[in-house]
MMTF fields as JSON, N, C-alpha, C and O atoms, coordinates in Angstrom:
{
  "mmtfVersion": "1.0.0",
  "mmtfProducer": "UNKNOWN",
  "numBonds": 279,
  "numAtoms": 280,
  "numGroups": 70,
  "numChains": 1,
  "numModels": 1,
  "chainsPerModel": [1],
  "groupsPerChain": [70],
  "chainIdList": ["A"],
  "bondAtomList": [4, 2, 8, 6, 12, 10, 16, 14, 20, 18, 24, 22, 28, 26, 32, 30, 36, 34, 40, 38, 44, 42, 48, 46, 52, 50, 56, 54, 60, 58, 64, 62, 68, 66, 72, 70, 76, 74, 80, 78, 84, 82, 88, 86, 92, 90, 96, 94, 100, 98, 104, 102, 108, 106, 112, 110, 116, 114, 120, 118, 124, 122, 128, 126, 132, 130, 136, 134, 140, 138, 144, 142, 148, 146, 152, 150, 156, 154, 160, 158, 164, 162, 168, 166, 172, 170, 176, 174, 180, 178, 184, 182, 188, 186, 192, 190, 196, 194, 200, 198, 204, 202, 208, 206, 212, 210, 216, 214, 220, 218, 224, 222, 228, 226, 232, 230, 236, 234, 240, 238, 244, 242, 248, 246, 252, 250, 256, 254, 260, 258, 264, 262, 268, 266, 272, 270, 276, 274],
  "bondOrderList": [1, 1, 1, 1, 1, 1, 1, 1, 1, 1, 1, 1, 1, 1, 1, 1, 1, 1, 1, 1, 1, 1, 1, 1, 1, 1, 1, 1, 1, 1, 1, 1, 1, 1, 1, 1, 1, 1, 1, 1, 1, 1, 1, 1, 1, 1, 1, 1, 1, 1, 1, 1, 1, 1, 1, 1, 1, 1, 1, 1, 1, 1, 1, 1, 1, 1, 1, 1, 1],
  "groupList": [{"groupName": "UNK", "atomNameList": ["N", "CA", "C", "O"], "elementList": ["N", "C", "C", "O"], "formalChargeList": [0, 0, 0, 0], "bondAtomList": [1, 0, 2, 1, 3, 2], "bondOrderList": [1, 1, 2], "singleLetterCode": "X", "chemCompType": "L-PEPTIDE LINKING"}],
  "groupTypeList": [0, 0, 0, 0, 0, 0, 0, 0, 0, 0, 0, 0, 0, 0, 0, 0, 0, 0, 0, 0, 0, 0, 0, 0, 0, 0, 0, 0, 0, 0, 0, 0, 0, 0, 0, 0, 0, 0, 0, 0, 0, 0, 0, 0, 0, 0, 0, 0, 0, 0, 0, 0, 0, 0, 0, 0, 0, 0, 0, 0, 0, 0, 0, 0, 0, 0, 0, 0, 0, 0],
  "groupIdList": [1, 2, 3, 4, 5, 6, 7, 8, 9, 10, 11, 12, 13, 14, 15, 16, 17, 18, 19, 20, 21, 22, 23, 24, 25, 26, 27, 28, 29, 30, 31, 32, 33, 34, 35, 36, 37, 38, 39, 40, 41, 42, 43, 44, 45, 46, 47, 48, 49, 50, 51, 52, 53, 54, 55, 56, 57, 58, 59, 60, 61, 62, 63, 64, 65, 66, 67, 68, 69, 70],
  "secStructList": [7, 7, 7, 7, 7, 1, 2, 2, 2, 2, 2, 2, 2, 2, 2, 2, 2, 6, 6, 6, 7, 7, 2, 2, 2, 2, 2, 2, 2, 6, 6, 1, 7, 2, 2, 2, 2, 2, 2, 2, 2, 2, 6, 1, 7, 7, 7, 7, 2, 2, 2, 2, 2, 2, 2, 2, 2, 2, 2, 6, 1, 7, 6, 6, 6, 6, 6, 1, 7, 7],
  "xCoordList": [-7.231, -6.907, -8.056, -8.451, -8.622, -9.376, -8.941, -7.763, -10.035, -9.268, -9.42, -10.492, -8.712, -8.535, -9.83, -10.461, -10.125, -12.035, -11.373, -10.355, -12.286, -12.035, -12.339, -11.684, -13.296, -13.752, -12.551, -12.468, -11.762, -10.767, -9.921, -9.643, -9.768, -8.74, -9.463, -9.152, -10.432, -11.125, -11.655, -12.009, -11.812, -12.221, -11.184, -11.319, -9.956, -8.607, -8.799, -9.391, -8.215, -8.564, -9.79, -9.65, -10.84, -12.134, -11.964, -12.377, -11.123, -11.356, -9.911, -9.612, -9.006, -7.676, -8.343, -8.641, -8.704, -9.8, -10.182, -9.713, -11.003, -12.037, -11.025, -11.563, -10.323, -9.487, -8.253, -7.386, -8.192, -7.53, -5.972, -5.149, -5.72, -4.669, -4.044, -4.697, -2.364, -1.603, -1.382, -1.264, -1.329, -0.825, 0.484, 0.306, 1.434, 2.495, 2.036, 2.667, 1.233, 0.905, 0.013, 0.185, -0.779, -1.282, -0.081, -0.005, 0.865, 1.73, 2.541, 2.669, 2.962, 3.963, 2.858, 3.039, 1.79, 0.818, 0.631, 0.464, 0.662, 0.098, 1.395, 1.415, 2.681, 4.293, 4.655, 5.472, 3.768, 4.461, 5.13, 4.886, 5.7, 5.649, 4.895, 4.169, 4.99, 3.744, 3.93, 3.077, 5.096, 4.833, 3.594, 2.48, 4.138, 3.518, 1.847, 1.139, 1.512, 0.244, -0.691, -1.843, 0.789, -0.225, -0.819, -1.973, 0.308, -0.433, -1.284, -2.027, -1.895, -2.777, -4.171, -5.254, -4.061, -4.71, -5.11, -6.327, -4.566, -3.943, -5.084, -6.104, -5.118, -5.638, -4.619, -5.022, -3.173, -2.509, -2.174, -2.383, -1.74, -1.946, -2.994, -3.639, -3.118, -4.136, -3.045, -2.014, -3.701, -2.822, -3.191, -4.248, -2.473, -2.818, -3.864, -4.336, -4.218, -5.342, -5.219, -6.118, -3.55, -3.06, -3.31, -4.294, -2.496, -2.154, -3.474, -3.583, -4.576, -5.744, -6.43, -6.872, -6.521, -6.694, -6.111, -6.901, -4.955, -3.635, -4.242, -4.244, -4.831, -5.628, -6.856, -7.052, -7.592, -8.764, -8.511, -8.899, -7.762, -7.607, -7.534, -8.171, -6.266, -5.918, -7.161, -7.464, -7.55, -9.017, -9.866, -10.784, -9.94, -11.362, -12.374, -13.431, -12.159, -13.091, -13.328, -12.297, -14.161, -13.84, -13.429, -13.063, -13.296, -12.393, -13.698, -13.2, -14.514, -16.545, -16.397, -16.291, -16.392, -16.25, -15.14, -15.334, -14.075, -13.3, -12.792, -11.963, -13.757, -13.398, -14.937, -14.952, -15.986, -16.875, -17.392, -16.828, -18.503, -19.02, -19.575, -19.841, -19.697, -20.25, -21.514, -22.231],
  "yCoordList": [1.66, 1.976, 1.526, 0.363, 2.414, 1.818, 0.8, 0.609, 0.065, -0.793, -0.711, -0.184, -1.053, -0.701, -0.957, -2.008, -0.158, -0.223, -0.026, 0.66, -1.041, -0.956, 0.406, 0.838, 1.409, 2.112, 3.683, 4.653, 3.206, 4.327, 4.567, 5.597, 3.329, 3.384, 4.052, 5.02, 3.298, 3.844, 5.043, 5.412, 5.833, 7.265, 8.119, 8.963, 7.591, 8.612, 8.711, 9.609, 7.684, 7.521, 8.378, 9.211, 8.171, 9.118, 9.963, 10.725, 11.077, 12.277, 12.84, 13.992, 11.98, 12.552, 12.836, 13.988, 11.592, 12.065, 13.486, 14.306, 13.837, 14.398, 16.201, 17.302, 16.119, 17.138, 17.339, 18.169, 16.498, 16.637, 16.711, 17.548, 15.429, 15.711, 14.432, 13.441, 14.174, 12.652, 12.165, 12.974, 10.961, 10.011, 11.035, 11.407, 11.292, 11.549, 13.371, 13.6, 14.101, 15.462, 15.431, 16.267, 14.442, 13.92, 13.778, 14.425, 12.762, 12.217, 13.645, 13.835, 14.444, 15.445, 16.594, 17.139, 16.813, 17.836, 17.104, 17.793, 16.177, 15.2, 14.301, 13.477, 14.964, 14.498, 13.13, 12.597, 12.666, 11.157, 10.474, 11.094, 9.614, 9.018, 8.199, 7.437, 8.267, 7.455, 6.481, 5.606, 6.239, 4.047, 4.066, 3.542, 4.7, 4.853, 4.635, 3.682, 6.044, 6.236, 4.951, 4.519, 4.612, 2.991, 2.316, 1.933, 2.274, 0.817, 1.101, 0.156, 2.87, 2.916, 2.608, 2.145, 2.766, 3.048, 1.504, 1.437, 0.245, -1.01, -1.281, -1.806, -1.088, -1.69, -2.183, -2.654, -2.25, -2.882, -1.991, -2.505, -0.872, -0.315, 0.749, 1.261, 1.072, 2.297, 2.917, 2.459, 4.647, 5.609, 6.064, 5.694, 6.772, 7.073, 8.203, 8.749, 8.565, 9.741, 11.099, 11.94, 11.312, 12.595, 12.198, 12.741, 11.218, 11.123, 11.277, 11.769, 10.864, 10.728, 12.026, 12.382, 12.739, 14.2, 14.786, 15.336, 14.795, 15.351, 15.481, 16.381, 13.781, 13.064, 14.255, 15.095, 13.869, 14.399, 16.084, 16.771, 16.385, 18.172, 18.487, 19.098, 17.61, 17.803, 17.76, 18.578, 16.728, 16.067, 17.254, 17.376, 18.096, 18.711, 18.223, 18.577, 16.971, 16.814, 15.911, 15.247, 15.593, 15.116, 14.091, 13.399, 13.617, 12.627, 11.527, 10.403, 11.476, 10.598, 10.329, 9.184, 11.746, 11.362, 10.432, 9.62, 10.544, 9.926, 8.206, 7.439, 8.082, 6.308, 5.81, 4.606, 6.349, 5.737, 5.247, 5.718, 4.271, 3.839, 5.14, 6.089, 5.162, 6.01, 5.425, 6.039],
  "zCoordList": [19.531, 18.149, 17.253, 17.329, 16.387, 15.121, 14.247, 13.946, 13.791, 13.235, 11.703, 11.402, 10.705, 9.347, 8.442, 8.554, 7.725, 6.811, 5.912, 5.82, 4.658, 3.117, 2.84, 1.892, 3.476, 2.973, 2.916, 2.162, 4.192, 4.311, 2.519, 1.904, 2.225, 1.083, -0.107, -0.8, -0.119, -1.208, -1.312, -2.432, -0.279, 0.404, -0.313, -1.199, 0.417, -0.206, -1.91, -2.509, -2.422, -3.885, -4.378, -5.273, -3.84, -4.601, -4.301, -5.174, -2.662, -2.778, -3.117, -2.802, -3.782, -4.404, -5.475, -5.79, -6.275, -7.704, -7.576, -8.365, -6.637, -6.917, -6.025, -6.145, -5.637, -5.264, -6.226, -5.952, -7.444, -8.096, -7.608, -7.979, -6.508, -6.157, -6.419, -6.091, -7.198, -7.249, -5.825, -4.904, -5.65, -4.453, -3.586, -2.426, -4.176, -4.552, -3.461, -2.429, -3.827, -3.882, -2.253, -1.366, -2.195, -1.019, 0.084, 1.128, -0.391, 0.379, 1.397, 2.607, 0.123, 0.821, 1.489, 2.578, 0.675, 2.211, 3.735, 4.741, 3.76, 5.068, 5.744, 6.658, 4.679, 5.184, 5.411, 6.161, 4.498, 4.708, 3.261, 2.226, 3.193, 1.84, 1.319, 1.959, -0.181, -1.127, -0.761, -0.906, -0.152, -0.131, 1.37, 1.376, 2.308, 3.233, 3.13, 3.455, 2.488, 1.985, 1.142, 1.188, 0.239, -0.57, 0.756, 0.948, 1.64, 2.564, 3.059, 3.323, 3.632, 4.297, 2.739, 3.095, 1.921, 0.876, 0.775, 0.949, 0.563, 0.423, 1.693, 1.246, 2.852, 4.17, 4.938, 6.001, 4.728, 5.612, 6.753, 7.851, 6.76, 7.735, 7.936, 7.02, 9.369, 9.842, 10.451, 10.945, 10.248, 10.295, 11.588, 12.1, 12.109, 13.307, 13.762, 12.765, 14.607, 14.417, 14.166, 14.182, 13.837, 13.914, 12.438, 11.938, 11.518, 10.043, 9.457, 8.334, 10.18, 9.823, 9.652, 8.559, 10.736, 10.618, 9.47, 8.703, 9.185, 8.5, 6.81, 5.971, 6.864, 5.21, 4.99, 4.112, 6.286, 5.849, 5.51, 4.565, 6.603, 6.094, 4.389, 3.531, 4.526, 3.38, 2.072, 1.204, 2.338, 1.043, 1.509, 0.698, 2.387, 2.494, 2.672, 2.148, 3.747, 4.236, 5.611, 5.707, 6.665, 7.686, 8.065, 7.115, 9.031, 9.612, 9.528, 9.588, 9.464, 9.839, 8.318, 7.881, 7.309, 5.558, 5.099, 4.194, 5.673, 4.88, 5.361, 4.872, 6.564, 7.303, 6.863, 6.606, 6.748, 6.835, 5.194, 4.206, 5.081, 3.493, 2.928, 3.666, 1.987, 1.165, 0.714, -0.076]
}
């Protein structure tokens, strides 16, 4: 299992920003709930590699873009 990066959270957040999409709007394309989503957002949990896929689809962009620093 990967293990949890500051950079994942902050990834989501900049490319919700920037996809113009709420927490909330994220949550239900990628079927999970917002509380859910905070924690992965938060660092407490890591999502699994399917949910992960699921994020990045959604953001438009890859699975390498959205775990790694910017």
């Amino acid at each position: 299992m990967l293990k949890p990066t500051p950079a994942l959270g902050k990834n989501i957040v900049y490319y919700c920003k920037w996809r113009k999409l709420s927490k909330a709007q994220l949550a239900a394309i990628v079927g999970m709930n917002a509380d859910h989503l905070h924690c992965i957002e938060s660092g407490r949990k890591y999502p699994h590699i399917c949910i992960l896929a699921r994020l990045a689809a959604a953001l438009g962009v890859s699975i390498k873009e959205l775990v790694e620093e910017r």
